[in-house]
N, C-alpha and C positions, 0 to 999 in steps of 0.2 A: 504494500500500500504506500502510494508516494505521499512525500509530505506535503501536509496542508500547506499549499500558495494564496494568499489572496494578493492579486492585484489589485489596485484603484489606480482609473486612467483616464483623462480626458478623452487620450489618443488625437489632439486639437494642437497641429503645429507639428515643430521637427524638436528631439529631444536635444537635451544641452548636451549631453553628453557623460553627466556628470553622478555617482549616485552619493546620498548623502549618508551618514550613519552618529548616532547621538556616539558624544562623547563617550570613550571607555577606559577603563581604569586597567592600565597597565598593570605585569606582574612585576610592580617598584621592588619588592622586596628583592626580589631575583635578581634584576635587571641591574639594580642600583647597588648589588655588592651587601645586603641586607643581611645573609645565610649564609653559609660555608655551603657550595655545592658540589655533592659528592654523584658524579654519572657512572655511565657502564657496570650496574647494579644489576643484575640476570632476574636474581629472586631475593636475595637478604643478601645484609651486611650488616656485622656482628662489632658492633665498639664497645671497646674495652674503657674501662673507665679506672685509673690506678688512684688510689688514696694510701694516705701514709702519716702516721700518726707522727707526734715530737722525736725526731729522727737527732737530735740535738742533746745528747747525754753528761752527765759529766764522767771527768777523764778516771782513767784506772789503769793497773799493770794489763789488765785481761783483756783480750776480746769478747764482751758481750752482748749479744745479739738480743737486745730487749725493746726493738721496734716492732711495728705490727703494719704488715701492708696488705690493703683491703684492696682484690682485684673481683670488678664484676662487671657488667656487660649493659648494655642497650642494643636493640636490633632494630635496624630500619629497612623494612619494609614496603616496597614502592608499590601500589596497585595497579591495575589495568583499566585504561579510560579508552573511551571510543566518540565518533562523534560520526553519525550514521544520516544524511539528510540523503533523500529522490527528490527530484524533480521534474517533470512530465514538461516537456518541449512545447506539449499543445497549448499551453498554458501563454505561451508568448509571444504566440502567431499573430495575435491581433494586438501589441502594446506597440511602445513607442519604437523599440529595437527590431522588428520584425525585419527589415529588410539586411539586416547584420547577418541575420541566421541561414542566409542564402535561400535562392529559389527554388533547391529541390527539395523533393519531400523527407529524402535523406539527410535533413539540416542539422546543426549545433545549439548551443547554447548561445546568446549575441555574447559576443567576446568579452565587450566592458562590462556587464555583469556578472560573467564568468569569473573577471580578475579580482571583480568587486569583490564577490563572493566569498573567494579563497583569502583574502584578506580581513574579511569581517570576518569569517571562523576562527580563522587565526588570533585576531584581537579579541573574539570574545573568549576563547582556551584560556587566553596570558589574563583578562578575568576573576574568572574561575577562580584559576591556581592562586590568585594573588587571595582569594577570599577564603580559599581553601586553609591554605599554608595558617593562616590566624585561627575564622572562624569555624573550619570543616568539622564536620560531623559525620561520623563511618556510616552512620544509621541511615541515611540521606543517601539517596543515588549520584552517583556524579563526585561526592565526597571522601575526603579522607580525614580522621583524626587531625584538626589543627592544631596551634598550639596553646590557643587558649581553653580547648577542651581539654588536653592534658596536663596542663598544669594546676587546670583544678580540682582537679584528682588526684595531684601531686602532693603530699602533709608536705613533703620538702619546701619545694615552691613556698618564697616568702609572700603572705598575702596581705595586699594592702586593701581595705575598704573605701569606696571612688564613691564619687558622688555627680551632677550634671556637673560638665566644668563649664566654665564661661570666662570671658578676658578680667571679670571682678576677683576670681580664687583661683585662674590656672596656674598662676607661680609658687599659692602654698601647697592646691595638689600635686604639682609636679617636685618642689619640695619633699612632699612624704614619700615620693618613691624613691629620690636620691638619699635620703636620710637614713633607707636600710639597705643599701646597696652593701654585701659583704665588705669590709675592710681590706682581705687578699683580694677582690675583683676591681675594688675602686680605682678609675688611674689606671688603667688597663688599655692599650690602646686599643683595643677592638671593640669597648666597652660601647654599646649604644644604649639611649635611651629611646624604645621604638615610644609613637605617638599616634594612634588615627588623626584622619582628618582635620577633625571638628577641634581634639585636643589644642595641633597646628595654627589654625587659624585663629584660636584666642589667643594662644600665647602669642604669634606676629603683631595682634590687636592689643595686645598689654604691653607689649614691648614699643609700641607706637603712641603711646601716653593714657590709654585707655585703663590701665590697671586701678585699683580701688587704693585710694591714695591714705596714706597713714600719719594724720598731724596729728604732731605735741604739742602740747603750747611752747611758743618760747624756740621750736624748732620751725625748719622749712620741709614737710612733706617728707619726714621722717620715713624711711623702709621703704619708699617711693620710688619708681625710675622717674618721674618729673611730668608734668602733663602735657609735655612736648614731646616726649618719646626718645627713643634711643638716639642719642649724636643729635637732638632738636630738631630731628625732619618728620616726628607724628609719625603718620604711617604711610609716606612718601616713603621712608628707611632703605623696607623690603622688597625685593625684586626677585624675577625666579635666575636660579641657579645660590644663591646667596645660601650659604649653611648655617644653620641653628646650633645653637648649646644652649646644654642651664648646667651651671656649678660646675662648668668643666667636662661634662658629658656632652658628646656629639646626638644632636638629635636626627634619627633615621623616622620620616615621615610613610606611615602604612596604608594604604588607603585600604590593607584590608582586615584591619583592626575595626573592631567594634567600636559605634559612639564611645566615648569616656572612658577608653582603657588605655593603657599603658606599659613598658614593660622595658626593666631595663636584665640584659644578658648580653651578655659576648657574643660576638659572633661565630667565633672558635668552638662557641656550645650549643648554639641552633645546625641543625642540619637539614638539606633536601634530596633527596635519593630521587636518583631516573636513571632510566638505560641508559638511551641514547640522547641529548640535548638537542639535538635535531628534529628528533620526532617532534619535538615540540610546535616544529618551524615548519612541519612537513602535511600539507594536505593536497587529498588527490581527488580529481575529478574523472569521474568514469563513462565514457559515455557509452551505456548497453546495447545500444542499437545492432555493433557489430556481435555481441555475446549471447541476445535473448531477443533480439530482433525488436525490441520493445522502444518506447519511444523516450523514455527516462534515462537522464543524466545523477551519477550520484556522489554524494560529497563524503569523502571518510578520510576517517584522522587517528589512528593509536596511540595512546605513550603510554606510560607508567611514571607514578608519580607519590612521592607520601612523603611527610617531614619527622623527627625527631632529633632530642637533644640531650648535652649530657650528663650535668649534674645538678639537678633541679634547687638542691642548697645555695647556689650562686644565681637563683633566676628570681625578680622579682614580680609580681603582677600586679597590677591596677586598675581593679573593675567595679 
C-alpha cells in the first residue's frame, strides 16, 4: 500500500521551481562535536569502566598491595531504524511538474522533487536522532533509550530539581547545576554544560540586561550584570556562531533536550554507537517499475543507532 500523498494544487501558471520545507532541527548534538562518537559497531560494544580507590599510601619497608580496583562495564547497543515511504507516479501527472516526468507512460518521479525529497528524509532522520539521543524512549517506535530516560533511573546521576526557567532565574538555575558538578570533573576541558533551547534563549536574554536585578541600598544593582547587558550593547551582544559559558563551563546548546532541563557531563562520558556514519547520509530511491512493473517509486533508508554513557556519578541533571 503506497503512502498516503495529498497534493493541493492550483495547477494555474508555471511552477517556481522551488519546494519549501519548515525549518528542522538539526542533529546539533552530533554534528556540533556534542558526544564522543563511536561507528562500525556490528551488534554491541562493551566499555569498561576502571575505578580505583586512595591509590596514595603511606611509605613502609614492604610492598603492600592495599588498593582496590573496581572494573565493570557498560554496553552500547545500537538499534535498527528504517525509513520505508511509496509513492505512486499517478499521483503527479496532473501537478505542476508533470511535464518533468516525460511523455511516456514509462515516466519518473519530476526530478526536483525527487532531490527534494531525498533531502527532507535526510533532514528529518538528523531530527529524530537529535530528539532521540536526549528524549528517546525504547517503548516508542522509531526510538531509542535517551539520555534523559537513563539517567533517571540512574541513583548515581546527581539530581537536580528544575523549575520553568525564564531570563528573571536562569543564572540561579543554571547556578545549581554548576554548584554540584563533581570537584574531579570541574575544569575539565570536555566539560559541557548541555542546555535546551528555551534554557539558551533566557540566559542570551539575561545576559542582554534582562536579568532580575538585585539592589542594596547604599549599593548599585548588586549581583547584577547591569541593565545594559553584557559589554552595554543589551541584547544587540549576541550573534550566531558566538559561544556561551556560565562559571567557566562551555555551554553546548541541545535542541533536543526537553523544555527546562539541563545537564552538565563530559563528553569523554556521553557516547553514540552506529555502524556505518554514512548510513546516516544515505537514502535510496527505487523506482519499481523495472522490478514489479508497478507504477511506485520508493524511499528507504537503514542505520543503527543508540547512545550511552559512563559513569553516571560524574553526570549531572536538571529537570
Amino acid at each position: 500500500m503506497a503512502t498516503t500523498t495529498n497534493i493541493t494544487s492550483t495547477y494555474s501558471g508555471e511552477f517556481a521551481g522551488k519546494y519549501v520545507s519548515a525549518a528542522l532541527l538539526s542533529a546539533d548534538t552530533i554534528e556540533n562535536g556534542g558526544i564522543t562518537v563511536k561507528p562500525n559497531i556490528k551488534y554491541k560494544e562493551v566499555m569498561k569502566k576502571f575505578a580505583v580507590d586512595g591509590i596514595v599510601k603511606n611509605g613502609s619497608c614492604d610492598f603492600t598491595d592495599t588498593s582496590t580496583i573496581d572494573l565493570t562495564e557498560r554496553i552500547l547497543t545500537p538499534e535498527e531504524f528504517q525509513v520505508n515511504l511509496e509513492l505512486c507516479k499517478q499521483d503527479f501527472r496532473s501537478d505542476w511538474e508533470a511535464v518533468q516526468m516525460g511523455y511516456s507512460a514509462y515516466d519518473t518521479l519530476p526530478p526536483s522533487f525527487a532531490d527534494f525529497l531525498l533531502s527532507h528524509v535526510i533532514a528529518k532522520v538528523a531530527q529524530k536522532m537529535e530528539q532521540n539521543i536526549w528524549q528517546g524512549t525504547n517503548a516508542n517506535p522509531g526510538e531509542f533509550d535517551g539520555f534523559e530516560t537513563l539517567w533517571e533511573a540512574d541513583s548515581d546521576v546527581i539530581d537536580v530539581t528544575g523549575t520553568s526557567v525564564t531570563a528573571a532565574n536562569v543564572i540561579e538555575e543554571m547556578g545549581k547545576v554548576v554548584d554540584v558538578i563533581p570537584t574531579a570533573v570541574y575544569g575539565k576541558e570536555d566539560l559541557y554544560l548541555y542546555v535546551s533551547s528555551n534554557v539558551a534563549r533566557a540566559y542570551v536574554r539575561a545576559l542582554g540586561g534582562f536579568a532580575a536585578l538585585s539592589n542594596v541600598a547604599g549599593s548599585e544593582n548588586v549581583g547584577s550584570i547591569g541593565a545594559n547587558g553584557y559589554q552595554n550593547q543589551g541584547t544587540m551582544w549576541y550573534g550566531a556562531g558566538q559561544n556561551l559559558a556560565f562559571d567557566g563551563v562551555k555551554i553546548f546548546v541541545c535542541p533536543g533536550l526537553a523544555d527546562d532541563t539541563m545537564a552538565a557531563a563530559q563528553k569523554s562520558n556521553l557516547f553514540f554507537g552506529t555502524g556505518l556514519l554514512s548510513d546516516h547520509n544515505e537514502v535510496k530511491l527505487l523506482d519499481m517499475a523495472d522490478l514489479d512493473g508497478s507504477q511506485n517509486c520508493r524511499v528507504i533508508m537503514r542505520f543503527t543507532a543508540g547512545i550511552q554513557y559512563g559513569i553516571g556519578s560524574e553526570i549531572v541533571l536538571y529537570n
